[in-house]
N, C-alpha and C positions, 0 to 999 in steps of 0.2 A: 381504610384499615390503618393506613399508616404515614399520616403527612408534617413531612420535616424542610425548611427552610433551611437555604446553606447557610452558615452562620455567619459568613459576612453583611449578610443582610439582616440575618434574625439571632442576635450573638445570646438571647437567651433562651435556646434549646433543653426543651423537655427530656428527663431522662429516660433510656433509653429502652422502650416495652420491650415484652419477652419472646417477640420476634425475633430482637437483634441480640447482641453477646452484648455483656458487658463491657463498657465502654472503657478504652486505653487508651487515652489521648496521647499528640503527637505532637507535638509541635511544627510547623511547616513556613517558615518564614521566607518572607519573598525578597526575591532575589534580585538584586543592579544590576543594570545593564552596564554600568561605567565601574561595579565595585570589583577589587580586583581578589580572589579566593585565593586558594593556594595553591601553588603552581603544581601542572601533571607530575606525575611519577618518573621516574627517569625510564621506562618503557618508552622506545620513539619509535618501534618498527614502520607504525605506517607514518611517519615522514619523509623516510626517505623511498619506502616503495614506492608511494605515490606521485615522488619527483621522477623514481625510474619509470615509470609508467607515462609519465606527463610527456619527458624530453622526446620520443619517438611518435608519439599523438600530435606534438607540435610539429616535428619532421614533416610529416605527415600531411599536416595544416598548411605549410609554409610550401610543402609543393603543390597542392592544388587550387592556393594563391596563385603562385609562378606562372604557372599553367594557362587560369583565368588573366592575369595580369596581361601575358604573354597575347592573349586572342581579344583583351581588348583595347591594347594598343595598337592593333595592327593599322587603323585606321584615325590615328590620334586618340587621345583622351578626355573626356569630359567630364563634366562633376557628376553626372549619373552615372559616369563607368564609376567612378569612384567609390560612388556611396552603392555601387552593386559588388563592387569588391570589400568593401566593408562587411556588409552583410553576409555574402557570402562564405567568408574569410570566418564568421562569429557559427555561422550556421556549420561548418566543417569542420572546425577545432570542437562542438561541442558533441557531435555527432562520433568523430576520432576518438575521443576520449573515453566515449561507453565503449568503442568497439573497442580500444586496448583492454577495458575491465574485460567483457565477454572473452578477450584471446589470452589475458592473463588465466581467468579462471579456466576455459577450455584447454591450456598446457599443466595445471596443476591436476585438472580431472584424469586428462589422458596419462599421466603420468603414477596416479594414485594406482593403489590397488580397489576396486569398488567397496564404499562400505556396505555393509552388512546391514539389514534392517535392527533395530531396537526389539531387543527380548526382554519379555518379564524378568528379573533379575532383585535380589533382596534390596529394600531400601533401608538402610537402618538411618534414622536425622531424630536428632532432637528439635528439630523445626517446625516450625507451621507454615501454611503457605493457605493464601487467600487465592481463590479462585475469581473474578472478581468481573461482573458483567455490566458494565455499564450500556445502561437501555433510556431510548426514547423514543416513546411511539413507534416501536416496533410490533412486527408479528411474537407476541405472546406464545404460542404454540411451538414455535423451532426454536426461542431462545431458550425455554422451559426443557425440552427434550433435551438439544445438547445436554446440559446440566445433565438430566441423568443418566442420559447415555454414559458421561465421563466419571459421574458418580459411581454408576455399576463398576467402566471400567479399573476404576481404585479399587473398588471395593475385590473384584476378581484377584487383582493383584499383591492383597494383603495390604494396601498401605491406604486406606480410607480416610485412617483417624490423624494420617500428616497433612487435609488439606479440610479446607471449609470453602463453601461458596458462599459468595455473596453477590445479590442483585441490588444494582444503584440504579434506581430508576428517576428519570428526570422528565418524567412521563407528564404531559400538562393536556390530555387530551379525557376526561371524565370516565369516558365509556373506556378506553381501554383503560387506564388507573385499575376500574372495577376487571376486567379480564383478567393483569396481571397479581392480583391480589386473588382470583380464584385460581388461577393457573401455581403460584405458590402455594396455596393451601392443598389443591392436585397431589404436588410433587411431594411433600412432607407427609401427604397420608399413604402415597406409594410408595415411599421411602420412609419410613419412621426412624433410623438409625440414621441418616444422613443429616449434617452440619450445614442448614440450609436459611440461609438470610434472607432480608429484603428492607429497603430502607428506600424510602422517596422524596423526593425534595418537593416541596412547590413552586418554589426559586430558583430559573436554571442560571444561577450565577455562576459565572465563569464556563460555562456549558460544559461540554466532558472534561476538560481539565480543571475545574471545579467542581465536577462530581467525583472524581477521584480525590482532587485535594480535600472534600469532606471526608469522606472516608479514611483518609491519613489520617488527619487529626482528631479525629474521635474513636478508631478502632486503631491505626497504626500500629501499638505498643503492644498490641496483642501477637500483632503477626511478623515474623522473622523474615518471609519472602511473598510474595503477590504475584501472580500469574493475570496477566491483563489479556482481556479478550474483548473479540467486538460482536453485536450480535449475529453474526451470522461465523464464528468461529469453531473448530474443533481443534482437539490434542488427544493424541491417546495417551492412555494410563504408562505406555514406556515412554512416552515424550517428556511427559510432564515430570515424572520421576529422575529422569535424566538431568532437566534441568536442576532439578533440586541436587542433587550431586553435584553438576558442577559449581552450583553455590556454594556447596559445602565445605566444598575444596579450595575455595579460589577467594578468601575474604576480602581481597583486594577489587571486583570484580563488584557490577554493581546492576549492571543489566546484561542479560544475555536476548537477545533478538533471536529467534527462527526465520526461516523463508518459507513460509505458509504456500503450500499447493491449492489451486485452484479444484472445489469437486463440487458435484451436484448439479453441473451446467445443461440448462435444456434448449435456450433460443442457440440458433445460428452463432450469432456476436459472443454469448457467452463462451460457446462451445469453443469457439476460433481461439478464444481468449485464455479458457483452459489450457488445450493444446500448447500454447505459446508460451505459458508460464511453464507448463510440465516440460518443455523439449526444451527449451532458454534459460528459467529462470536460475536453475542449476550452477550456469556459466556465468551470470553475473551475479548472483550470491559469492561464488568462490572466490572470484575475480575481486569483487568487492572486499569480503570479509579479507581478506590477504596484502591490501594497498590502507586499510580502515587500521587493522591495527585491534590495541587496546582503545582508540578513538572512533569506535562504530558507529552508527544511527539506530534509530528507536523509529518504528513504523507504526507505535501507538497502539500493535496488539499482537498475541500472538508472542509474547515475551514476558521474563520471569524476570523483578526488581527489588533488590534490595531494601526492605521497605526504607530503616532508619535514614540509610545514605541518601535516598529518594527525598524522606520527608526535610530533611539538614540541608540541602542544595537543589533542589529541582522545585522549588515556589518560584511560577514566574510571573515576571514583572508586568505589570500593567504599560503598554506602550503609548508614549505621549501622541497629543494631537488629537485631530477629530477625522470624524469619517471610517469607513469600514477597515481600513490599513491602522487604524490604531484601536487602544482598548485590549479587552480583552484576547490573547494569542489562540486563533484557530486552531494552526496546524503547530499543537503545543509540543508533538511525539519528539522531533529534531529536535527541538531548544533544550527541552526536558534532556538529552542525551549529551548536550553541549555542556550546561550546567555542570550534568555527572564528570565530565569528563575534565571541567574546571577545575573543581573541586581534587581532583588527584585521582579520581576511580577510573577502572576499567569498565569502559561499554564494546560487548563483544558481541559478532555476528558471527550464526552456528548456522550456515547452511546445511550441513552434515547431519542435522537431527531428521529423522524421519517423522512422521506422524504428527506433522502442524499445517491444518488446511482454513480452509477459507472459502468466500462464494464470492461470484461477480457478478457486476448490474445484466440486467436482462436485455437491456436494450441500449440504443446509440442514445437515445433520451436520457435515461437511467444515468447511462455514464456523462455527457454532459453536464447533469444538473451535480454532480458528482463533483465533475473538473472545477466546476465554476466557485464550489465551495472550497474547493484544494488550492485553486489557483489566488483565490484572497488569502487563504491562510498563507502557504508562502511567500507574497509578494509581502506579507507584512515582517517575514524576514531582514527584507532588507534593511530595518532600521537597525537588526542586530549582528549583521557582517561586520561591523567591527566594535563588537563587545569588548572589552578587554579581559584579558584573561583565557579568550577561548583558545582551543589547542588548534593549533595551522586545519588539521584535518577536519576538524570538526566545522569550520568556518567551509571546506571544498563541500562537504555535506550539505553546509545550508545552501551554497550556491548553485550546488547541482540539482535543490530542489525549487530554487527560483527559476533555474532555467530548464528545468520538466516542463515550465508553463511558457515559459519567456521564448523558446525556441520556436515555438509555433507562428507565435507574433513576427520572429524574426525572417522564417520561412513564409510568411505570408507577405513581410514585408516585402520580399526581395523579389518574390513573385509580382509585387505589386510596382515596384520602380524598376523590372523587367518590362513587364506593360508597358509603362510609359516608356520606356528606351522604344518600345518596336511601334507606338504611334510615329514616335517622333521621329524614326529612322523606316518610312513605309519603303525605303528601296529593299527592304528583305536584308533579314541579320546572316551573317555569312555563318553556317551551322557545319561543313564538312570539313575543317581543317583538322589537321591533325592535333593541336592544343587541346579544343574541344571535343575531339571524341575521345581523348587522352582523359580530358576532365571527367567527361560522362561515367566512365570507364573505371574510373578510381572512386567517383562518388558510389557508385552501383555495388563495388567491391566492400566500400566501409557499410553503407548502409543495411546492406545483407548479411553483413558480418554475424548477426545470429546464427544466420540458416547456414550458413558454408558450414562454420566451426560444430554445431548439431549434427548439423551430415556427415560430418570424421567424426566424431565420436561417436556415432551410432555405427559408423563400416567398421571402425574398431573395437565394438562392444564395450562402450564405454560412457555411455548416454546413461546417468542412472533411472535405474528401473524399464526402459526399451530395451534392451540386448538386441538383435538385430531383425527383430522383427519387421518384415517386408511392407508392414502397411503403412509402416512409418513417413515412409516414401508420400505416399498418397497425402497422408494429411498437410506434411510440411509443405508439397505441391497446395492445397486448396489453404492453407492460414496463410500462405504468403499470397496470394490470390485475394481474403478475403482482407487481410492487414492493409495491402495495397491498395484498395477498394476505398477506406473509411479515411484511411490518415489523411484524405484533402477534409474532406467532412469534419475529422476532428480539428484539425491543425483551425479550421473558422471558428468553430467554437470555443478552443482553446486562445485563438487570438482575443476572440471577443472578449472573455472571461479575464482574461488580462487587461484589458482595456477598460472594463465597466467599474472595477475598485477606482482606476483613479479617477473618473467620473463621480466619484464619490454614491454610487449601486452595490446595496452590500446584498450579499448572495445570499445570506440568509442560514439556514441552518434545520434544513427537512429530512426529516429519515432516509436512508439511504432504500431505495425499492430493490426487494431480495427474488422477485418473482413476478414476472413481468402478466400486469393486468388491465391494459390500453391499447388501444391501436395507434400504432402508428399515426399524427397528423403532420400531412407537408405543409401548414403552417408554420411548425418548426422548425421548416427549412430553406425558409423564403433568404435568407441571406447566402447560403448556399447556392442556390437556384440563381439571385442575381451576382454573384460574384462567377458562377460558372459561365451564364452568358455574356457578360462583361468579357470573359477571356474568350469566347470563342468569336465575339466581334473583335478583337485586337489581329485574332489566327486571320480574318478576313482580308486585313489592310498587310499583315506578315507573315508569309509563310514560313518565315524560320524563326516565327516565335512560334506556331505552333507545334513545330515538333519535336520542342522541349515542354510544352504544357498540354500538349492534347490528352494527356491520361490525367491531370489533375483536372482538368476540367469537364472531361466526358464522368467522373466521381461526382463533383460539384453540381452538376445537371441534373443525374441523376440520384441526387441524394437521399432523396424521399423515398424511390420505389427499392433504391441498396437497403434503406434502413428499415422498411416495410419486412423486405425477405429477410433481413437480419433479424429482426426478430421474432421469426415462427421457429417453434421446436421441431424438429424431424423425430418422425416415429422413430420410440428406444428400438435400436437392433436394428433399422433401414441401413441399405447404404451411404448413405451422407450420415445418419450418426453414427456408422463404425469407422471411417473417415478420421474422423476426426476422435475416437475415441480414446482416451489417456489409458494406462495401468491401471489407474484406479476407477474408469468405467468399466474395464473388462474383471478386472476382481477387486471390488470395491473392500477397502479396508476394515475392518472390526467396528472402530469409530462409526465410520459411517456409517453402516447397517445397524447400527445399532439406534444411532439418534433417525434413520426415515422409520425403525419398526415405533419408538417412542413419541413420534410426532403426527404417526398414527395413531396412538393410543389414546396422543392429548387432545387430538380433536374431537370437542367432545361441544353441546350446547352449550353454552354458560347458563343457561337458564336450570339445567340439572346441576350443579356445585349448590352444595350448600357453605354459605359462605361462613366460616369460623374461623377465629384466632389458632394457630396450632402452631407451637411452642417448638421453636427447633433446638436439639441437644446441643450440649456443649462439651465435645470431645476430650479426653484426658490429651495433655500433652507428652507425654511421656515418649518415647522413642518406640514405634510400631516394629514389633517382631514381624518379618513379610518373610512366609515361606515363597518359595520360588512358584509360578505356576506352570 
């Protein structure tokens, strides 16, 4: 139907069929890593939050040093107390630091008055706003539906003709190319008023942050703001209009982020995962968004961008070297929000908007093959920790997301030159003193720090969307059960994933799986399996290393038949899925009922579409009179 080459590769593109809009080129010029832009706005909120926030994380840090210090000098010191105090020291400062975000935001919640969900409300803008779906070999049928589900929901709300969608597909797989090409012709014949694109590259150059940066510089000039979503995204029609107000208000301002709710979860693992984002995620959005400032991050979807300011400073650079850590930038979402923030804009995080969700992998596979592509993309951060120009914050951003991956490694490490401490030392590690159960004791305290800070705000009705609902109890009981389960399981694969970039193994770049369709194999967990009995021979020659690792390792062992029962669905409505079920299982929001009725609808043969060109409108832009619904 429609094949376009990104144009760095193919710089003489065809114009543009009457699929697409009229083309508004943009300019998009890429960006130094050493050039220096023009310095941030005199906005500095989150500098010094973030040092308040810092100094008592480090307190913190620096006693359960003392602590550790304290129990392993008792008996002299050696260079593997050393480097176990190192690590551990790295492992607990970075652990401290989420749990200040989480108690920073849990004292701004408990303190708020709850907000209000998002009402229909008039939009009046003179703007446009792209809708804007970047697809790769995905499932065709849920990305399609969303679209109309959010189509409809504008359109209920009077403000239709303020937004167009667009599909950028970088789709290289033949048979589906031909699905989503009937799946668009679908939607345009069930919609004939709806502003509905599609444009395909053959060339995934620069992978999604060169399918967005084509789209800049050939439509850019058309559209005032972009709504970035991933294929498995939702927003309702008051999310999305909200953010268009506060662009409209806020010219200084250049991306607004959401904190996307997890919905639609049917395995075990997703379910847990739900739950956790809906009862947590809350706490560290606010927490966040409050220490960030006008310096916030971009998680690459599920946010509204200014286009012009986007296409003028967020081209990025190609990273020198060879090997997977350079090239092309993965995890382009941080850098992109670094640049903006260069540049002198505000990038803001809006936990506070309702009606921005999202879906999670089906399985502990799902998610590793996941991590592994996330954990290259960041580690290729580090060549630009010290870009010049970037704002102090923006640089804690990129480092908090190197060490999302790096921390794993680190805790794996420490696990690992504990090991060796307790061959070396088989007279048995002295485990009862008071140091150490002081240690244990404070570690247990920060790492839980989700669930404590959840459980006061839900006794005080103040968990948004839980009020105090008793079942609450239950669930937090089995995700802290099931969370506790995987983190050895993931923390391996996570280290590995770390480890294979500078091996020079690049992770590659495979659709993310939205709906788990495999069984489980414990071939995928042979390094699990032998790192777990690795440690349960160490518990044989030391008893008092066992009964600090016996729970990582009895995870470890069993990693296969955890991930097996993780991921099967429990029948809708059983006791184990009302357990764990969120607000939005028990009354599932507008959006979403709207895109499973639509996702019904689309599935349909491909073999009944009759495949034809069908001409999407081109909306007046004029300002949408929106009566109220």
């Amino acid at each position: 139907m429609l094949d376009l080459a990104d144009e760095a590769v193919a710089p003489n593109i065809p114009d543009a069929p009457p699929e697409s809009p009229p083309e508004s080129p943009l300019a998009m010029p890429q960006q130094g890593i050493a050039g220096v832009r023009a310095p941030p706005g005199p906005e500095r909120d989150g500098r010094w939050r973030f040092a308040a926030l810092l100094g008592p994380a480090l307190a913190v840090t620096a006693l359960a040093a003392g602590l550790a210090w304290q129990s392993m000098s008792r008996d002299g010191v050696t260079l593997i107390d050393v480097v176990a105090l190192v690590l551990l020291t790295a492992n607990i400062a970075w652990i401290t630091i989420a749990a200040a975000t989480a108690i920073t935001g849990a004292v701004l919640l408990a303190a708020r008055e709850p907000v209000s969900p998002l009402r229909h409300t008039r939009l009046t803008t003179d703007s446009l706003t792209a809708i804007v779906f970047p697809i790769r070999n995905e499932d065709t049928v849920r990305v399609t539906a969303a679209a109309q589900a959010m189509h409809d929901a504008l359109v209920q709300s009077g403000c239709a003709r303020a937004f167009e969608i667009f599909f950028l597909s970088d789709t290289n797989d033949p048979a589906l190319a031909r699905e989503e090409e009937a799946a668009i012709v679908r939607l345009r014949e069930s919609r004939p008023d709806a502003a509905v694109f599609y444009r395909r590259r053959l060339a995934n150059h620069g992978r999604k942050a060169g399918n967005i940066a084509d789209f800049v510089r050939r439509w850019g000039g058309r559209y005032d703001y972009m709504t970035v979503l991933d294929a498995d995204s939702l927003m309702s029609a008051e999310a999305m209009m909200e953010l268009v107000r506060r662009m409209d208000v806020r010219p200084g301002t250049a991306l607004i982020q959401t904190v996307p709710m997890i919905v639609n979860a049917h395995t075990m693992i997703a379910r847990s995962q739900q739950f956790a984002m809906r009862a947590y995620g809350q706490l560290f959005g606010a927490g966040l968004a409050w220490w960030s400032g006008g310096a916030g991050n971009f998680w690459g979807h599920n946010a509204i961008i200014r286009v012009a300011a986007f296409a003028a400073n967020a081209g990025l650079p190609i990273l020198p070297g060879r090997g997977p850590l350079s090239g092309h930038i993965l995890s382009h979402d941080f850098v992109e929000a670094a640049l903006l923030r260069r540049a002198g804009w505000r990038v803001e995080i809006a936990p506070e908007i309702s009606g921005s969700y999202e879906e999670s992998p089906p399985t502990i596979d799902d998610i590793s093959t996941r991590d592994r592509r996330w954990a290259q993309g960041n580690l290729q951060h580090l060549k630009l920790i010290g870009a010049r120009g970037f704002d102090p914050v923006s640089r804690v951003h990129i480092v908090a997301g190197v060490m999302g991956y790096g921390s794993a490694l680190l805790w794996f490490s420490l696990i690992l030159v504990g090991a060796l401490q307790a061959w070396i030392d088989t007279g048995d590690v002295h485990v009862g003193g008071s140091s150490n159960l002081s240690l244990l004791a404070l570690s247990g305290l920060i790492v839980l720090s989700p669930k404590w800070l959840a459980l006061y705000l839900w006794a005080i009705g103040r968990l948004p969307g839980w009020g105090r609902n008793p079942s609450f109890l239950a669930g937090l009981a089995l995700e802290t059960a099931v969370s506790a389960a995987i983190a050895p399981i993931l923390m391996v694969s996570q280290a590995r994933a770390v480890i294979e970039p500078f091996l020079g193994r690049d992770a590659g770049w495979r659709p993310q799986a939205r709906v788990a369709t495999k069984v489980v194999e414990g071939a995928n967990y042979h390094l699990q399996l032998a790192c777990g009995l690795a440690l349960c021979a160490t518990m044989l020659v030391n008893a008092g290393f066992a009964a600090w690792t016996l729970p990582v390792a009895a995870s470890l062992v069993f990693s296969a038949p955890i991930a097996a029962w993780l991921a099967h669905a429990p029948r809708r409505r059983s006791l184990l899925w009302r357990t764990l079920a969120t607000p939005e299982d028990m009354a599932p929001p507008a959006i979403v009922r709207a895109h499973r009725r639509a996702a019904g609808r689309f599935a349909w043969p491909a073999a009944e579409v009759i495949r034809q060109p069908v001409v999407g409108p081109t909306p007046v832009l004029a300002a949408p009179q929106v009566a109220s619904a």
